[in-house]
matplotlib code that plots the C-alpha trace (Angstrom):
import matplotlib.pyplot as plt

x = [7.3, 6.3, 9.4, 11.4, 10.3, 10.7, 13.6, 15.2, 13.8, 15.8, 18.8, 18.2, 17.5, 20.6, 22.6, 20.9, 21.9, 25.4, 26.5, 27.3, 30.1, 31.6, 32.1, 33.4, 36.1, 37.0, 37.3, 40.1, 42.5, 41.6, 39.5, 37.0, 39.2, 36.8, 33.9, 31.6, 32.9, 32.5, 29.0, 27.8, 30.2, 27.7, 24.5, 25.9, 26.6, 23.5, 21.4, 22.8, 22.6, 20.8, 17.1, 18.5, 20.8, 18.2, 15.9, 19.0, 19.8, 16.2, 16.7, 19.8, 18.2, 15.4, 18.3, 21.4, 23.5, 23.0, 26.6, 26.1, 23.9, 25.1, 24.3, 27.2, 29.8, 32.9, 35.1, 37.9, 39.5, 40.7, 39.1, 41.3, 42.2, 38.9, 37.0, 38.5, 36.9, 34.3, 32.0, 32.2, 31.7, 27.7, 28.2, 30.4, 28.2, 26.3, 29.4, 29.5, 25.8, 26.5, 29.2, 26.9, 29.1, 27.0, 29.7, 32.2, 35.8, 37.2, 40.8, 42.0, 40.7, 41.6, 43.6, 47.2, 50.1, 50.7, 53.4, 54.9, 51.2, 51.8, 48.8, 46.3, 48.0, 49.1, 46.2, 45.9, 42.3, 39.5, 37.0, 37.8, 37.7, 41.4, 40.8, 42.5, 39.3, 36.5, 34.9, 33.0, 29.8, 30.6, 31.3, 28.4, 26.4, 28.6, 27.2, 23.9, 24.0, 25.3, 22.8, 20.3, 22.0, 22.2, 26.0, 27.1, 30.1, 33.7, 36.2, 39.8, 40.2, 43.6, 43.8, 47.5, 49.1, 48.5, 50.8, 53.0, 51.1, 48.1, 47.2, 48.4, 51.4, 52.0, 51.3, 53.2, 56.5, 55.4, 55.7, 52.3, 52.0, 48.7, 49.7, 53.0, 50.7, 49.0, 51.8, 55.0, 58.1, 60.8, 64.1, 66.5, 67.5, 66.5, 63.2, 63.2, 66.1, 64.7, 61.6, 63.7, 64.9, 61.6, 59.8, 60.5, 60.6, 57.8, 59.8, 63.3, 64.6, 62.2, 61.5, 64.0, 64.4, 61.1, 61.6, 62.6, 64.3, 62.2, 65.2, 62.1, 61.3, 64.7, 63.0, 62.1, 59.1, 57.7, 56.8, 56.1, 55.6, 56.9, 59.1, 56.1, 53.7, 53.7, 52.2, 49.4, 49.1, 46.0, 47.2, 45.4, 42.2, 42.0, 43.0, 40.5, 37.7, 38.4, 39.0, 35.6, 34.6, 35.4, 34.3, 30.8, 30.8, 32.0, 29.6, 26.9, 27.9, 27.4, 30.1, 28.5, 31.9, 34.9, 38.1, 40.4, 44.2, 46.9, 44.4, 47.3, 49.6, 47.2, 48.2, 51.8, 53.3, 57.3, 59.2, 56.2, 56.4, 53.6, 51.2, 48.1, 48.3, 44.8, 44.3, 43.7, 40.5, 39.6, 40.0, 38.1, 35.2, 35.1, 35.0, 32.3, 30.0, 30.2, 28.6, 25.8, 25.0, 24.9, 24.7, 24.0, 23.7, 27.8, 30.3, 33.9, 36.2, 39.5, 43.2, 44.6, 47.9, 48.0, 47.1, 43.3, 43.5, 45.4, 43.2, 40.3, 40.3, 40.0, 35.9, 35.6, 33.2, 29.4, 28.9, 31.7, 31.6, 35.0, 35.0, 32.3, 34.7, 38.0, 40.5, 41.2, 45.0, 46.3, 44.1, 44.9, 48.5, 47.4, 45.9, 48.7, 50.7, 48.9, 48.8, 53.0, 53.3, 50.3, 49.6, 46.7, 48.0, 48.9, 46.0, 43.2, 45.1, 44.9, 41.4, 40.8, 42.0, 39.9, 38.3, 34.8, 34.2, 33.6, 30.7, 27.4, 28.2, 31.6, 32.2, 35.6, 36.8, 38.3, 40.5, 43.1, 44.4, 44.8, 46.2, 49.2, 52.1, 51.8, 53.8, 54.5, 53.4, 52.4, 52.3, 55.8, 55.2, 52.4, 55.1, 57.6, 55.0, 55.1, 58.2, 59.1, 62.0, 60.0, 63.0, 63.7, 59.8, 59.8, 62.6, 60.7, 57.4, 59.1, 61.2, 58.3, 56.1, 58.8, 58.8, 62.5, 61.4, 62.5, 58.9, 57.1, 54.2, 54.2, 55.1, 55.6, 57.9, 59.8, 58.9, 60.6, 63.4, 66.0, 69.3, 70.3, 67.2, 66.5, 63.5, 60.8, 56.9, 55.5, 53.7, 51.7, 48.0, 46.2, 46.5, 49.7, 50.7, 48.3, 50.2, 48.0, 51.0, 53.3, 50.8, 49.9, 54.1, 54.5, 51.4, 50.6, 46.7, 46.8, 49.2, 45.9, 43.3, 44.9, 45.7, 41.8, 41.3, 43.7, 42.1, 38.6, 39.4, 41.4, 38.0, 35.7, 36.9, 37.1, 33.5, 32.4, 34.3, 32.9, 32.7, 32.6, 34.3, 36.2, 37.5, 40.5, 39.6, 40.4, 41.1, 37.8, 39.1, 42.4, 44.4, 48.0, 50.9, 51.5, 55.5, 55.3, 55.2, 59.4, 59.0, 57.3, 59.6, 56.8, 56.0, 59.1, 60.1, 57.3, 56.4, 53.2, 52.4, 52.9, 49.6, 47.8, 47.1, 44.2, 41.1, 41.2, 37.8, 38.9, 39.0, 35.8, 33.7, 34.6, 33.8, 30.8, 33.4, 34.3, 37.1, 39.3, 41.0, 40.0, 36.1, 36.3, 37.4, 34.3, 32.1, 32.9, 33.3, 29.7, 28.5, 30.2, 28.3, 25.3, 25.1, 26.5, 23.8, 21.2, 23.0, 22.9, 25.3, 27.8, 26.7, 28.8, 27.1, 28.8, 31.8, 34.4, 35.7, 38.1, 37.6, 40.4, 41.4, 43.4, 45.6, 47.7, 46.9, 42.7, 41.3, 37.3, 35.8, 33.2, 31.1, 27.7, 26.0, 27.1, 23.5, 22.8, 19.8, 21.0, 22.9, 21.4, 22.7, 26.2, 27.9, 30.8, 33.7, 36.2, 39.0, 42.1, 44.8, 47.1, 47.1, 46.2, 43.7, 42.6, 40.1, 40.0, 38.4, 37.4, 37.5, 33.8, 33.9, 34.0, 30.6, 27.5, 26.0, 28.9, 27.8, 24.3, 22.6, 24.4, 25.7, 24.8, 27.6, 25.6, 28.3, 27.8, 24.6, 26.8, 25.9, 28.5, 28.6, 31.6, 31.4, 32.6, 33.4, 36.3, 34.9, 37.2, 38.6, 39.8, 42.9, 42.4, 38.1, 36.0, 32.7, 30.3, 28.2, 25.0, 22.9, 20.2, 17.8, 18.1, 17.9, 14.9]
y = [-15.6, -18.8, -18.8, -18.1, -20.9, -23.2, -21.8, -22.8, -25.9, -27.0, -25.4, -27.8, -30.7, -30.5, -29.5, -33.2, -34.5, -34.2, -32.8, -36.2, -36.8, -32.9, -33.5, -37.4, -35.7, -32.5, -35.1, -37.0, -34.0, -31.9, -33.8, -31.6, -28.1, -25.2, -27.8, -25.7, -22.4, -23.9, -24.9, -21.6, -20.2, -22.2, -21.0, -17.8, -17.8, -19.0, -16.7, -14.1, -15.4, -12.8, -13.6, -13.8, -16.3, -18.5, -18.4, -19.4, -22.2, -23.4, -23.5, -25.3, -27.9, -28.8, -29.4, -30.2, -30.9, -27.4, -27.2, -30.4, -28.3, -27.9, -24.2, -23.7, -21.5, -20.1, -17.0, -16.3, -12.3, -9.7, -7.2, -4.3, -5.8, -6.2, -3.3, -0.7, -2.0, -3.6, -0.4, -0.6, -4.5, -4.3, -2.4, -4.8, -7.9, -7.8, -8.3, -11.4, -12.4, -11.9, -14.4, -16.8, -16.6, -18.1, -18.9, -16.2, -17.1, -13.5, -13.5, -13.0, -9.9, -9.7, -7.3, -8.0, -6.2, -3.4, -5.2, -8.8, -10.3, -13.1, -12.0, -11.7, -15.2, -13.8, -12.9, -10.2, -10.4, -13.5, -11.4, -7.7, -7.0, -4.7, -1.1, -1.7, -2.9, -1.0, -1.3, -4.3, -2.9, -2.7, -6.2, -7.0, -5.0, -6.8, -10.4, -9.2, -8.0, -11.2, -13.2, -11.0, -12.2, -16.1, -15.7, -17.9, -16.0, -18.0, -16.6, -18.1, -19.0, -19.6, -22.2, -22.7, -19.6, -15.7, -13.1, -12.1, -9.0, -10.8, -9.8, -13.0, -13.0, -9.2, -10.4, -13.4, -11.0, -8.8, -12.3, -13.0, -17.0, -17.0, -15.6, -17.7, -21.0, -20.4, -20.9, -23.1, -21.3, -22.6, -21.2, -22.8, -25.2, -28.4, -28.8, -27.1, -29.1, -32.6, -30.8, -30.3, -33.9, -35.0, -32.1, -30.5, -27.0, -25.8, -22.6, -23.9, -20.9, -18.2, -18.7, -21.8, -23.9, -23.9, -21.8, -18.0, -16.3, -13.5, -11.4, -9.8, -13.0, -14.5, -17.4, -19.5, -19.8, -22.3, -20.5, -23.4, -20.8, -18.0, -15.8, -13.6, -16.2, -18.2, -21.7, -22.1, -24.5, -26.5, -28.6, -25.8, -26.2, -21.6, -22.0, -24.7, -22.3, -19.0, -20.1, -22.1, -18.6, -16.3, -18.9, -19.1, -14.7, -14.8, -17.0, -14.6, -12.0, -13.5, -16.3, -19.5, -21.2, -21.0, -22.2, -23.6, -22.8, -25.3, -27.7, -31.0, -28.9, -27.8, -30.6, -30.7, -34.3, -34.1, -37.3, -37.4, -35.1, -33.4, -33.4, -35.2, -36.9, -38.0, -35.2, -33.4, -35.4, -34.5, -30.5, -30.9, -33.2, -31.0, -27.6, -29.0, -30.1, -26.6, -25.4, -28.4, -27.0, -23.0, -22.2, -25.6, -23.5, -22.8, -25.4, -26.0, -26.0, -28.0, -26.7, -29.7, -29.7, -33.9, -36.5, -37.3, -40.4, -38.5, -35.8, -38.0, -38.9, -34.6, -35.8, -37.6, -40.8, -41.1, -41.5, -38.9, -36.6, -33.5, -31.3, -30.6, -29.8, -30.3, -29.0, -31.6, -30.0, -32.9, -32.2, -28.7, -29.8, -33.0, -30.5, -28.0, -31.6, -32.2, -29.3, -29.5, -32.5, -32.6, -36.1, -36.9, -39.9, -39.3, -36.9, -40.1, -42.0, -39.2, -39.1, -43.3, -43.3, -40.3, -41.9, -43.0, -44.2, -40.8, -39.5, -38.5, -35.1, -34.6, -32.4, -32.0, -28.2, -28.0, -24.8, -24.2, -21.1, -19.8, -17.2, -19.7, -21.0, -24.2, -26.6, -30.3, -32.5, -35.6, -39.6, -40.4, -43.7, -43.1, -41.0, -43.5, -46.6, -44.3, -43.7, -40.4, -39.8, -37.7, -35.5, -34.9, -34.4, -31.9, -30.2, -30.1, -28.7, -25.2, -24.6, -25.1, -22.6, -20.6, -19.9, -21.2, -24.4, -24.3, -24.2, -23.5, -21.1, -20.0, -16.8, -17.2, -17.0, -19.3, -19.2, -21.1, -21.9, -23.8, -24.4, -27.5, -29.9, -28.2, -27.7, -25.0, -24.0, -21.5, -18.2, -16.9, -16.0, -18.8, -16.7, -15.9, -19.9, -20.3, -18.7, -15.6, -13.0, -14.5, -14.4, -10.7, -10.0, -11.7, -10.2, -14.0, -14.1, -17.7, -18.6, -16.3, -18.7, -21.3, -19.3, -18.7, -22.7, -23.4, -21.1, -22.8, -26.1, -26.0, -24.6, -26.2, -29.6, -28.6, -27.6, -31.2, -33.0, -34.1, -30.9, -27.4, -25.3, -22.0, -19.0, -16.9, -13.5, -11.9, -15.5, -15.2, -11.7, -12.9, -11.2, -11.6, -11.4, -8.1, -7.2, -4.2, -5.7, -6.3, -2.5, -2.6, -3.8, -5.4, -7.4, -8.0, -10.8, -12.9, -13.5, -14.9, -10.9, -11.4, -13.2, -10.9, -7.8, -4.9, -6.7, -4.9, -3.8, -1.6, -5.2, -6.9, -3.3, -4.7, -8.1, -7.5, -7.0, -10.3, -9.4, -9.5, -12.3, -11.9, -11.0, -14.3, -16.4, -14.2, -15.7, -19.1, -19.6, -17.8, -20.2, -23.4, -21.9, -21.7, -25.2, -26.5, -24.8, -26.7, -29.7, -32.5, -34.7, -31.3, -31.4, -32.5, -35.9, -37.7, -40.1, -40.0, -43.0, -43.2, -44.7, -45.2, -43.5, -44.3, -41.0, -40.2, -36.4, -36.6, -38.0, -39.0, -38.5, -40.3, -38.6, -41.1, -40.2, -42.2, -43.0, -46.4, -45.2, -43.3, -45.7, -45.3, -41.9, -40.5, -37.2, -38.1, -35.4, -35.7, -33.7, -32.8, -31.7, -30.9, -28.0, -30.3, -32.1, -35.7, -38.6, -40.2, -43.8, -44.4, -47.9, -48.6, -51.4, -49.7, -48.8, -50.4, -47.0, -45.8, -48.4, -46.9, -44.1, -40.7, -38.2, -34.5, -31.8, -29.3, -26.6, -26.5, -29.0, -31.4, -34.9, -37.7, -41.4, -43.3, -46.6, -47.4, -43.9, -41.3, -38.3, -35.5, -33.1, -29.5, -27.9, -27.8, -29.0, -29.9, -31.9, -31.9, -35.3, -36.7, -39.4, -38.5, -40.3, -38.9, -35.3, -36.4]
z = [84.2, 82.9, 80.2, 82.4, 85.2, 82.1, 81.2, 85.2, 85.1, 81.8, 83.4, 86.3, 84.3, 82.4, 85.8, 86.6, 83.2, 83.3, 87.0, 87.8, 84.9, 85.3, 89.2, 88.5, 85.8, 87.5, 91.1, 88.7, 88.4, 91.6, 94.1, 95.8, 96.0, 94.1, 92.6, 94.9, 93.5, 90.2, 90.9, 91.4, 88.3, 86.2, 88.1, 88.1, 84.1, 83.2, 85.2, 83.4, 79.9, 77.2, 76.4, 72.8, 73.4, 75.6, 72.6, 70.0, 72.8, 72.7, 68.9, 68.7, 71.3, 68.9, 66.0, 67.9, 64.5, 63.4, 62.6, 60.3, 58.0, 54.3, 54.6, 56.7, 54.7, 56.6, 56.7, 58.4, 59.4, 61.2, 62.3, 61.9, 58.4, 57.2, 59.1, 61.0, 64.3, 65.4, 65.3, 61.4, 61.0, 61.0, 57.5, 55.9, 57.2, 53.8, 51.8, 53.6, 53.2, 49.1, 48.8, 51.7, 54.8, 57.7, 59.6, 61.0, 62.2, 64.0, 64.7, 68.5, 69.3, 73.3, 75.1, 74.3, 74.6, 72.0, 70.0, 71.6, 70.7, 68.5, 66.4, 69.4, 70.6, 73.6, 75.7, 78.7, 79.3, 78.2, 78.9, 77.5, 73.9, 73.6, 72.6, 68.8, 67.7, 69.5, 72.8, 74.1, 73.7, 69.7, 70.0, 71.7, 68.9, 66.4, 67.4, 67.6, 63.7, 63.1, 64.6, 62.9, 59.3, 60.6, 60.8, 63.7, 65.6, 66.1, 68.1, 69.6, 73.3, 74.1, 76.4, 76.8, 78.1, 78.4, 77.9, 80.0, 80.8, 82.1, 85.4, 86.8, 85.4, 87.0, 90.1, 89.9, 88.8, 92.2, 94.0, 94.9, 95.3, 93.5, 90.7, 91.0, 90.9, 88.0, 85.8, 85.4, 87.6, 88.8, 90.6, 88.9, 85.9, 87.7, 86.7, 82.8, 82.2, 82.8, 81.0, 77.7, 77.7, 76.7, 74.6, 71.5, 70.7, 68.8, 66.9, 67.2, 65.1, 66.4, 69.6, 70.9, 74.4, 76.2, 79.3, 79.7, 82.3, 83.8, 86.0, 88.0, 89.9, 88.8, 88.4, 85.0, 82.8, 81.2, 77.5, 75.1, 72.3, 72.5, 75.6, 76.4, 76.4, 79.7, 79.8, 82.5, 84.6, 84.6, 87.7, 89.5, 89.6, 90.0, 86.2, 85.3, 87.0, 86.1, 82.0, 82.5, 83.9, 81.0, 78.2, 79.5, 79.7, 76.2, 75.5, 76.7, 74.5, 71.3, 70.7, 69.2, 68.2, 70.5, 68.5, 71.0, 70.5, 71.0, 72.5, 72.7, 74.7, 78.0, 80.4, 81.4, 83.4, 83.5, 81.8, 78.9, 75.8, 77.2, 73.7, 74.0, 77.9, 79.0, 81.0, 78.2, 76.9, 80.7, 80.3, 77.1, 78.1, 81.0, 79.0, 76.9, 79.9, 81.3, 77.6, 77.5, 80.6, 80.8, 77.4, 75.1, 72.1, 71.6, 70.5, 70.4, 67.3, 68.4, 66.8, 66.8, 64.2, 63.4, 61.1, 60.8, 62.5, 65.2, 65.8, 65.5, 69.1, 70.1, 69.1, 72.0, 71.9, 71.3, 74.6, 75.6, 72.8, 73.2, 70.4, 67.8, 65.0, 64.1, 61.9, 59.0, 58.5, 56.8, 54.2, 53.2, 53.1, 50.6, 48.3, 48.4, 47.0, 44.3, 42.8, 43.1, 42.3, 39.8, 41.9, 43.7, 45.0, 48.6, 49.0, 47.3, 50.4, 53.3, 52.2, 52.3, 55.6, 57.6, 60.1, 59.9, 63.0, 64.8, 66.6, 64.8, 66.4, 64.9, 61.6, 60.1, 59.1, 55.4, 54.2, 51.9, 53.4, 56.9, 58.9, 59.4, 57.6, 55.5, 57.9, 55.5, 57.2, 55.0, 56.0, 55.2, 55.2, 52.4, 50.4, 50.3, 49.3, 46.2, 45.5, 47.5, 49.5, 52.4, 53.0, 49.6, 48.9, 51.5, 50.0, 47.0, 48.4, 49.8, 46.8, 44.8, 47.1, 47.7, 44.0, 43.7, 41.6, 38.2, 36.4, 40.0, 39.3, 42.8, 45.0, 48.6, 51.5, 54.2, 57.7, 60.7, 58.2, 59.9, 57.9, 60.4, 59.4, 56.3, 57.0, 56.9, 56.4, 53.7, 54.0, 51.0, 49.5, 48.1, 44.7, 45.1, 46.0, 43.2, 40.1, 39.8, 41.1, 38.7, 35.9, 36.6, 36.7, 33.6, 31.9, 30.8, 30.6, 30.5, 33.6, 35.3, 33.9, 35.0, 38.9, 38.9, 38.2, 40.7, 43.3, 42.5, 42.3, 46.0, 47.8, 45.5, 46.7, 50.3, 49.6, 48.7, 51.0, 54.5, 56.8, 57.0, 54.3, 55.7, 53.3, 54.3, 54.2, 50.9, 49.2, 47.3, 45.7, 44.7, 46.8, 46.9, 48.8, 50.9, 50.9, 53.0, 56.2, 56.0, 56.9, 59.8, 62.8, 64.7, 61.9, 60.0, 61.7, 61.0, 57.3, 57.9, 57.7, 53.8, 53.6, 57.2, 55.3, 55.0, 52.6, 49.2, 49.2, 45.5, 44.2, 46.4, 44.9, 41.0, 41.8, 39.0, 36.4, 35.3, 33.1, 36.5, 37.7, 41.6, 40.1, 38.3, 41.8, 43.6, 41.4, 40.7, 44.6, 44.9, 42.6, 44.4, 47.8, 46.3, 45.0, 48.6, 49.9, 48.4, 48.7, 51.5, 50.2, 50.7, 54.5, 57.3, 58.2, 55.4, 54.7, 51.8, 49.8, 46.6, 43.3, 41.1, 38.3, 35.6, 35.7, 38.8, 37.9, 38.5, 42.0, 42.3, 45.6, 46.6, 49.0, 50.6, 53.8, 57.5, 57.7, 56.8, 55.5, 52.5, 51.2, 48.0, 47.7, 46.1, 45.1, 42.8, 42.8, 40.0, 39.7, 37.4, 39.6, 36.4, 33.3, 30.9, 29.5, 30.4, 29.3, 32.4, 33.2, 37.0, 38.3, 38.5, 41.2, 44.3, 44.2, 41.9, 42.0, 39.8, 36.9, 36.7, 35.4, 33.9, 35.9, 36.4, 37.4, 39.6, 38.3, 34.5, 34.3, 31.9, 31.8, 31.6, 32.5, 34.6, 33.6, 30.1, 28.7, 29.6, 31.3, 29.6, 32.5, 30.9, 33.7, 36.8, 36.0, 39.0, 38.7, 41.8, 40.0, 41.2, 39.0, 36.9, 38.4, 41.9, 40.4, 37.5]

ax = plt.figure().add_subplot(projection="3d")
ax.plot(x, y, z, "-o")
ax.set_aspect("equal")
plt.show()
């Protein structure tokens, strides 16, 4: 009884805390309409919130960068792919505990419709877990065994639209106003055609123009992404409630980390381009509030597809903090580069220019693959300071990953290819993308040393960089592109299917025999976690900074704490993006630190020193160095 009157009372406090910001925000879009009702959503929520999840709360409380924690290791998946359902996932947990997962990215896993889904995209319930992968009381059993491991549970909410299925939309196509006023309909042309003047289609070749016709209502639709997803609109403050609604039920059930979809696109104002308005720092701020408040021991990961110094502002302030994490995207495409181009150039000055100046809260998400394509989108300006023609470069980059190259050592496929602009993204494995396909085809043992290099060196470095490191489900096997979904009409549309297939677990039970190439990649990365693990200066609460090298083909990464406190401290990451050999020199003047001591790679426990000598890199080599006399 006494817990629990505790328990009430910090509820209160933090009602206290921040009540006064939520109600000044939510007055800015709505004025008073529902705040009451949303009141006593929040009371509500949090009176029913599991003693399990109170007690992970209180923990989270007492070390609110949590997140921050070097021991944070991500994997992404999909259920069905990876399990069966969610009634089998308990058993494969330990798989996951081995290679030193603590952080668990589940694909959408709402009811959708049985085949126009977009991957689980399009959503017909937030708060019901759709019968394709088990009940809701597996998945409430699901995040409980992960909890029990100290694997913290992220799943998508989709902010931007549902499906077209969604019980709002159904009664909007029976005419019920309410329904109606949830999302963007209009009765004629008027309004989506002054719409179109100012904002560009997302999937001009897959799904073009941004409205559909729904001959039901005969009425339009705003459906940003797709003609069976329909836009909400978050002018009504019913929308703003009932998502704040089901994010704090899911959050009851288990979900630490909600990843939200599409963030840029929530706030719609006609005459504007409609990506990042203001309002949508509101929504945000606002969505995180509710969390502080009824269950302050879950955060937000933002999908926000931009630049770093774009998407920096999706973190909010100090003061105002928005997102916890953010996808560094920019990144994964800059790596992708310089193993093309065998240039690390434009990736040394993506990573010079990530913003320091973020909130002590905030933590960056590095990957090299994802569910998604591999869109291109580089600093053009960057490109052509050195020498690149963007277009051409582009040009470049999906023949290369398409495998079309002359000398590419790639396999992959086009997605969203549009034969007006040229342009298109790239679907593919990370071994695949990586060479190990072709060197399996070709029976070339070498081309597969060099794919496993490849494959270690891309997550290695998003290991040691600023942030949290995320693994695409089968990536750290090998796995490689899946063909067969051409043959299955729902899918065969969409070849970002080639790299959404079932998880080989043949090849994850041999990943003890080392003479296999996807065995090899299991344990190097397992070895990469392990040291990240034990390292702070592979945490999240750090900054990155470049110091020359003499070769275009090797990068060194400086990683030093934010804290002004460690600035004694350094983790030096030099890396040979290229198949051959180098004796590199790095430019020793950014940094004293650099000029003293040896340094110790926490891989291979090789000592070498950076100022006067060449540090030889063999293909594709890695070194994670820290000085001697920090370690001695």
């Amino acid at each position: 009884m006494e817990a629990e009157t505790t328990q009430k009372k910090e509820f209160l406090d933090r009602m206290l805390a921040f009540g006064p910001e939520l109600h000044t925000l939510y007055r800015s879009l709505y004025g008073e309409k529902g705040y009451k009702r949303l009141e006593d959503m929040l009371r509500l929520r949090w009176s029913a919130r599991p003693d399990n999840m109170v007690e992970l709360d209180d923990a989270r409380l007492d070390d609110p960068l949590w997140y921050q924690n070097s021991s944070m290791i991500g994997m992404m998946l999909y259920v069905d792919n990876f399990s069966g359902t969610f009634a089998s996932m308990p058993a494969r947990l330990d798989y996951l505990c081995e290679l030193g997962v603590t952080y668990l990215h589940i694909m959408p896993v709402f009811d959708m419709p049985t085949s126009l889904n977009d991957g689980g995209y399009a959503v017909s319930d937030f708060t019901s877990i759709d019968s394709r992968f088990g009940t809701n009381g597996e998945f409430d059993a699901f995040t409980r065994a992960c909890h029990a491991r100290g694997i913290s549970v992220c799943l998508d909410f989709v902010l931007n639209h549902t499906s077209d299925e969604h019980a709002w939309a159904i009664a909007a196509k029976d005419g019920d106003a309410a329904g109606k006023a949830k999302y963007f309909i209009f009765d004629d042309r008027t309004m989506p055609d002054a719409y179109e003047k100012h904002v560009n289609e997302v999937f001009p070749v897959l799904a073009p123009g941004n409205f559909t016709y729904n001959a039901k209502m005969e009425s339009w639709v705003l459906t940003t992404f797709n003609h069976f997803q329909w836009d909400l609109d978050y002018s009504n403050h019913e929308v703003f409630v009932e998502m704040a609604s089901a994010l704090l039920l899911m959050a009851n059930r288990g979900v630490d980390i909600f990843r939200f979809d599409a963030i840029p696109y929530i706030w719609k104002e006609w005459g504007t381009n409609c990506r990042n308005l203001p309002q949508v720092h509101t929504l945000v701020r606002m969505f995180r509030i509710i969390l502080e408040i009824a269950a302050p021991g879950a955060i937000i990961k933002g999908e926000v597809v931009m630049a770093p110094q774009e998407v920096a502002p999706y973190f909010g302030t100090e003061k105002a903090p928005e997102c916890h994490l953010l996808y560094n995207v920019t990144f994964m495409v800059e790596l992708w580069n310089s193993l093309a181009t065998r240039d690390t150039r434009m990736l040394a000055a993506l990573i010079q220019g990530i913003p320091d100046n973020i909130p002590s809260g905030a933590c960056w998400v590095n990957y090299a693959r994802c569910h998604d394509d591999i869109g291109w989108g580089f600093n053009e300006e960057v490109a052509r300071s050195l020498g690149f023609d963007p277009f051409l470069h582009k040009r470049f980059l999906i023949s290369f990953y398409l495998g079309a190259f002359p000398g590419s050592f790639s396999r992959g496929e086009l997605y969203e290819s549009d034969p007006k602009t040229m342009d298109a993204r790239n679907c593919g494995t990370c071994a695949s993308l990586c060479g190990l396909e072709k060197g399996l085809h070709e029976r070339d043992e070498y081309q597969q040393e060099l794919a496993v290099k490849r494959i270690v060196l891309l997550h290695g470095f998003c290991m040691a960089a600023n942030g949290i490191p995320v693994i695409y489900s089968g990536d750290e096997v090998g796995q490689l592109n899946d063909y067969s979904y051409i043959y299955d009409m729902h899918k065969a549309r969409d070849s970002r299917f080639l790299h959404r297939q079932s998880f080989d677990w043949a090849a994850a039970s041999k990943r003890s025999d080392l003479s296999l190439p996807g065995s090899q990649v299991f344990r190097r990365l397992h070895r990469f976690i392990m040291i990240r693990k034990g390292q702070d200066m592979m945490g999240s609460a750090n900054k990155l900074n470049i110091a020359r090298t003499d070769d275009p083909g090797t990068i060194c990464m400086l990683v030093e704490p934010r804290d002004v406190y460690g600035q004694d401290l350094m983790m030096v990451v030099l890396a040979n993006f290229t198949e051959f050999q180098k004796n590199v020199m790095v430019e020793t003047t950014s940094s004293p630190l650099l000029r003293e001591d040896d340094w110790t790679d926490l891989a291979q426990g090789k000592t070498v020193r950076l100022a006067g000598d060449p540090v030889v890199l063999g293909p594709y080599e890695i070194l994670l160095l820290t000085r001697n006399t920090r370690n001695g």
